[in-house]
N, C-alpha and C positions, 0 to 999 in steps of 0.2 A: 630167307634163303631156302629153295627144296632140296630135299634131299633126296637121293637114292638110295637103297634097300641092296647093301652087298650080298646079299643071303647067306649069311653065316654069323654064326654063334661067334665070339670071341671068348675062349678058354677059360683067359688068367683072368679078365675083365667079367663073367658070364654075362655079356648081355649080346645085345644086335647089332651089327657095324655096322654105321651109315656113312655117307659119304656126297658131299656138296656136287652138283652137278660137274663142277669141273673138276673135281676129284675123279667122281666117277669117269667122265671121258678121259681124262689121263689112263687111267687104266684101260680103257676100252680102243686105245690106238688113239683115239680120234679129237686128242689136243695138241696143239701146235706152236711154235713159236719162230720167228723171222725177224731179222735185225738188216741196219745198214750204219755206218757211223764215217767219221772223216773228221782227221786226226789234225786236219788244217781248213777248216770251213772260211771264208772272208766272211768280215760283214757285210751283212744286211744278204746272205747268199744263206740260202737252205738246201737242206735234206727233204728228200719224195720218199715215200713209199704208195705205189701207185697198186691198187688190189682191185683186180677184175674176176667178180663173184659169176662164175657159169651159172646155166640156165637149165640146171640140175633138181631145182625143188628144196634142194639143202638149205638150210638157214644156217651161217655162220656167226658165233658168239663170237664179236671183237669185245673180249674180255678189260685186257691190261695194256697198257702201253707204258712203259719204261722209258724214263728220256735220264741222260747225265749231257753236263755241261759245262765247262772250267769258268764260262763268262759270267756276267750277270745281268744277262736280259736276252731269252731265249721266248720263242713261242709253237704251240703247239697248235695245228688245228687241222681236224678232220671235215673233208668235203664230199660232198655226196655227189654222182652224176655231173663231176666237171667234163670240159671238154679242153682233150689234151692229144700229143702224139707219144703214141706208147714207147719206155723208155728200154733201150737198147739191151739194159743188164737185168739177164732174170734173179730174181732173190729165193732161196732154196728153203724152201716150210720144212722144217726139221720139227720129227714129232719127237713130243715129251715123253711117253714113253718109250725108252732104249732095249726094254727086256722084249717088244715085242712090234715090230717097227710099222705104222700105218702111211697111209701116203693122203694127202688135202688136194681137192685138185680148183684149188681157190691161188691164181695164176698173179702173183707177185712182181713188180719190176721197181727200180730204182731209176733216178732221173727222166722222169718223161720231161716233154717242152711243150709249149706253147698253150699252156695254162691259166684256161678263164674260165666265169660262170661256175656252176654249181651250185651248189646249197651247204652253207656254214652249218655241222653238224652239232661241234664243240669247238670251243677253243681257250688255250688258256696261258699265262705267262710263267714263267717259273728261271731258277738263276738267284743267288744271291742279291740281284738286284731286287726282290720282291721279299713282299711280305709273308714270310715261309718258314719253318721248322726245317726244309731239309736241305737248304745249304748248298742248294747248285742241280739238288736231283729233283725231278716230279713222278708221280705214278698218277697218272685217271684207272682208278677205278669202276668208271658205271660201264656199265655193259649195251653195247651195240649189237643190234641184231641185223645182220647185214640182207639188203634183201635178194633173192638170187639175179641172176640177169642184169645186175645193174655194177656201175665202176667205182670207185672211192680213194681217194688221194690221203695218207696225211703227208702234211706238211711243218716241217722243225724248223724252224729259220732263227739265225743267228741275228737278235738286231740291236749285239754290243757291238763297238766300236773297233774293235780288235777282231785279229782273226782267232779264233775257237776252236777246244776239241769239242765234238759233240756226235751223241749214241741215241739208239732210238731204238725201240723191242718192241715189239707186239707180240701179245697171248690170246689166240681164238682158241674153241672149241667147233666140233663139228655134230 
C-alpha cells in the first residue's frame, strides 16, 4: 500500500505520520461515499447505481463497496460502458470528511433502464446462502480506477426467492 508523508512529527509517539492514500484523501476533502438501499427489493429485482465519470482528467478510486442483505443469495456486479437510459433519481456524494466539506463532481443516479452490453468488470455472490464468514454482508475490497469520460453501473440483484432488505455503499477517492 503507499503511503503519504503528513509532514509532521507525532509528539507522544516521536516519529513521522503517514497515512495510506485514502487516509490521506479523506483529509484532503477529496473522499467520498454514496449509497441507495430498499427496504422491500422482490426477487430476482435489483438495485443500480449508475456513475458517469466527467471528462475532467481526474481518475476516481472506486475503493469499497459495502453491500448488507437479510436474504441468502444476493449478487454484486460492476459494469463498465453499458448502455442504459440515465436513471431519474440523483444520488448525492457526501464527502468523508465533515470538518472540512469538498464536493466530487463524479455524477451518480439510481434506477437507470434499459440495460445491456458493457463489460463485466467484477462480480461476486454473497448472503448466507454462500460460502462466507460474514453472514449476509460482503465488502470488495480491490480498488477500481475509474477511467474519466467513460459510465459504470453496479448492479445488487436480489436472486433469493423472497422479497429482501438490501444496502449497497460505495467508497471513492478522488
Amino acid at each position: 500500500m503507499f503511503t503519504k508523508l503528513f509532514g509532521k512529527v507525532h509528539v507522544s509517539r516521536n516519529g513521522l505520520v503517514t497515512l495510506s492514500d485514502y487516509h490521506a484523501h479523506t483529509h484532503e476533502s477529496a473522499a467520498f461515499t454514496a449509497r441507495v438501499s430498499d427496504a422491500t427489493l422482490a426477487a430476482a429485482a435489483s438495485l443500480y447505481l449508475q456513475l458517469q465519470c466527467p471528462d475532467d482528467g481526474v481518475w476516481r478510486h472506486l475503493k469499497t463497496i459495502y453491500i448488507y442483505t437479510t436474504g441468502t443469495d444476493a449478487n454484486l456486479e460492476l459494469n463498465e460502458a453499458p448502455t442504459l437510459t440515465t436513471g431519474s433519481n440523483a444520488v448525492s456524494a457526501i464527502s468523508r470528511n465533515r470538518a472540512k466539506l469538498g464536493y466530487s463532481d463524479l455524477v451518480i443516479f439510481d434506477d437507470p433502464t434499459g440495460i445491456s452490453a458493457g463489460t463485466v468488470l467484477d462480480s461476486f455472490d454473497i448472503g448466507t446462502g454462500h460460502a462466507s464468514a460474514d453472514g449476509g454482508n460482503g465488502e470488495s475490497d480491490r480498488e477500481f480506477i475509474l477511467a474519466p469520460n467513460t459510465r459504470y453501473l453496479l448492479t445488487l440483484k436480489n436472486n433469493d426467492v423472497g422479497t429482501e432488505v438490501l444496502n449497497m455503499r460505495m467508497d471513492w477517492y478522488e
